[in-house]
N, C-alpha and C positions, 0 to 999 in steps of 0.2 A: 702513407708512411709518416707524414708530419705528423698526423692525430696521433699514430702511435707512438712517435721517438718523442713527444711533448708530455704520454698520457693523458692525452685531453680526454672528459668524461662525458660520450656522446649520449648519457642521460640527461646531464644538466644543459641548460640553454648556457650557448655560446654566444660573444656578443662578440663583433669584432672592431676594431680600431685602427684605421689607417690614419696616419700621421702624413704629414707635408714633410719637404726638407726646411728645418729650422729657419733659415735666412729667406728662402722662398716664399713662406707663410707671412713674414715681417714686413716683405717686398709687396705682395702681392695684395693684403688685407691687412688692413690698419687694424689697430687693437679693437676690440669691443667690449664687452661686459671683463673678458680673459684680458689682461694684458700682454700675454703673448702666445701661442702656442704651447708651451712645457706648462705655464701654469696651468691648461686644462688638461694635457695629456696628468695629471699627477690629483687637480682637483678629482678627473676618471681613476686612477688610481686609488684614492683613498677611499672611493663608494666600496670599490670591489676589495679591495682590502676586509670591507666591516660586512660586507654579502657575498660571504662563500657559496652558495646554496647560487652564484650566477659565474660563469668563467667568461675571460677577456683574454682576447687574441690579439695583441698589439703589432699589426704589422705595418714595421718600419718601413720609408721608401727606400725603395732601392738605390736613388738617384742618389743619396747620403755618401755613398763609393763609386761614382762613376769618374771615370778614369780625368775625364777631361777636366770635371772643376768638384773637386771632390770634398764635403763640408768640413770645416774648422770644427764645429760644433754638434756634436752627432747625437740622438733622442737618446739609443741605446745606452752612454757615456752619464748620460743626465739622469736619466733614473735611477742607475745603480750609484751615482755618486747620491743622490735623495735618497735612498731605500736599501742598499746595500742587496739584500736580496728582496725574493718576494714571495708569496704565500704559491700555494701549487695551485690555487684557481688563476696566477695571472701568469700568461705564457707571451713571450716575446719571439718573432722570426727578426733575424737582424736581416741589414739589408742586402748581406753580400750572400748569406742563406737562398739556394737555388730554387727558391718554390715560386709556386704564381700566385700571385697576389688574389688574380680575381677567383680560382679554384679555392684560395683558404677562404674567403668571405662570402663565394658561394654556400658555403658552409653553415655560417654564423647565421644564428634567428636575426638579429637587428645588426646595424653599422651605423657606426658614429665616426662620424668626420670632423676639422675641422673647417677644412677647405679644400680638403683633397679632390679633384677632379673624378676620382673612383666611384664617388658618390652616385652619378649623374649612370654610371653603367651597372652600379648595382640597383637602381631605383627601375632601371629598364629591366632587369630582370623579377622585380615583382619584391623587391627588399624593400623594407621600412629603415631608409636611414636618417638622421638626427642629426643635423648639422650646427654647430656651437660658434661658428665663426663666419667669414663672410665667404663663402663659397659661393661656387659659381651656380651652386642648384638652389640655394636661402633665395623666397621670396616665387621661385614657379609653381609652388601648390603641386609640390610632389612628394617633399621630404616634412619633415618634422622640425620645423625653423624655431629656434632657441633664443629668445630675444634678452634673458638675466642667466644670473647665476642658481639663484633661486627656480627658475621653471628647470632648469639643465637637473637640478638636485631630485625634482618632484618627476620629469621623465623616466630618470634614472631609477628610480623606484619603482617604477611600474614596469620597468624591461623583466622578461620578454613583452614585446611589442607585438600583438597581433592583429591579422587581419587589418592593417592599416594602408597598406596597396591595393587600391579596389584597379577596376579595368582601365579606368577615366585616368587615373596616376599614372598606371604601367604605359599608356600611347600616349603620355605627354613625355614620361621619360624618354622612354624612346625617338 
């Protein structure tokens, strides 16, 4: 029901994008090549902006609205305040949106993180994800570790990503 209330076009390769909660990403992983989290989620934005011919599925975390400690600073807020709108290949679920996370990016051909813990259970089911920050999967020879801006650029180019989870990746993810 998502793919179809978004239009998403299940000809072109979908790529999808799980985001941290802004302040947790700060907390958690120090800056690295990105100086923060928004700089990459928007440096990802501008590829897909200039490459229609690939569609991005930005799914926000949920945790953004969670009752208990709910963000000041929210992804959804900072894009449209950068971009005002956006082209119809990039589609956004916010996070108070009742979908499952791991169903929409079962979906997507690749996933790009940048420290999202998602990472590690999409890599278990046989996804090629590309991690840009210091996540807890960078560095176990599973995902597609991003060491500049420049390699994140030249990746990014060649998505879709295939065939890049062979068997030896998928039972170490696991």
């Amino acid at each position: 029901k998502l793919f179809e209330d978004l239009n998403i076009n299940r000809n072109k390769p979908l790529i999808g994008l799980a985001t941290n909660v802004i302040w947790d990403a700060q907390i958690d992983f120090p800056s690295n090549f990105f100086n923060h989290i928004l700089e990459w989620i928007f440096f990802t934005i501008d590829h897909f902006i200039k490459n229609q011919h690939l569609q991005l599925i930005i799914r926000v975390h949920p945790a953004e609205v969670a009752v208990q400690k709910p963000s000041k600073q929210k992804v959804v807020d900072e894009i449209f305040k950068k971009y005002g709108t956006l082209p119809n290949n990039i589609f956004i679920v916010k996070p108070e949106d009742n979908y499952n996370t791991y169903k929409i990016l079962d979906t997507c051909d690749n996933i790009l993180i940048y420290g999202s813990r998602v990472g590690i259970e999409m890599a278990a089911l046989g996804k090629t994800v590309i991690v840009a920050g210091e996540g807890f999967i960078r560095g176990k020879k599973i995902a597609v570790d991003i060491n500049s801006k420049e390699e994140y650029q030249k990746t990014l180019c060649k998505l879709p990503i295939k065939n890049h989870m062979d068997r030896t990746k998928i039972i170490r993810a696991k």
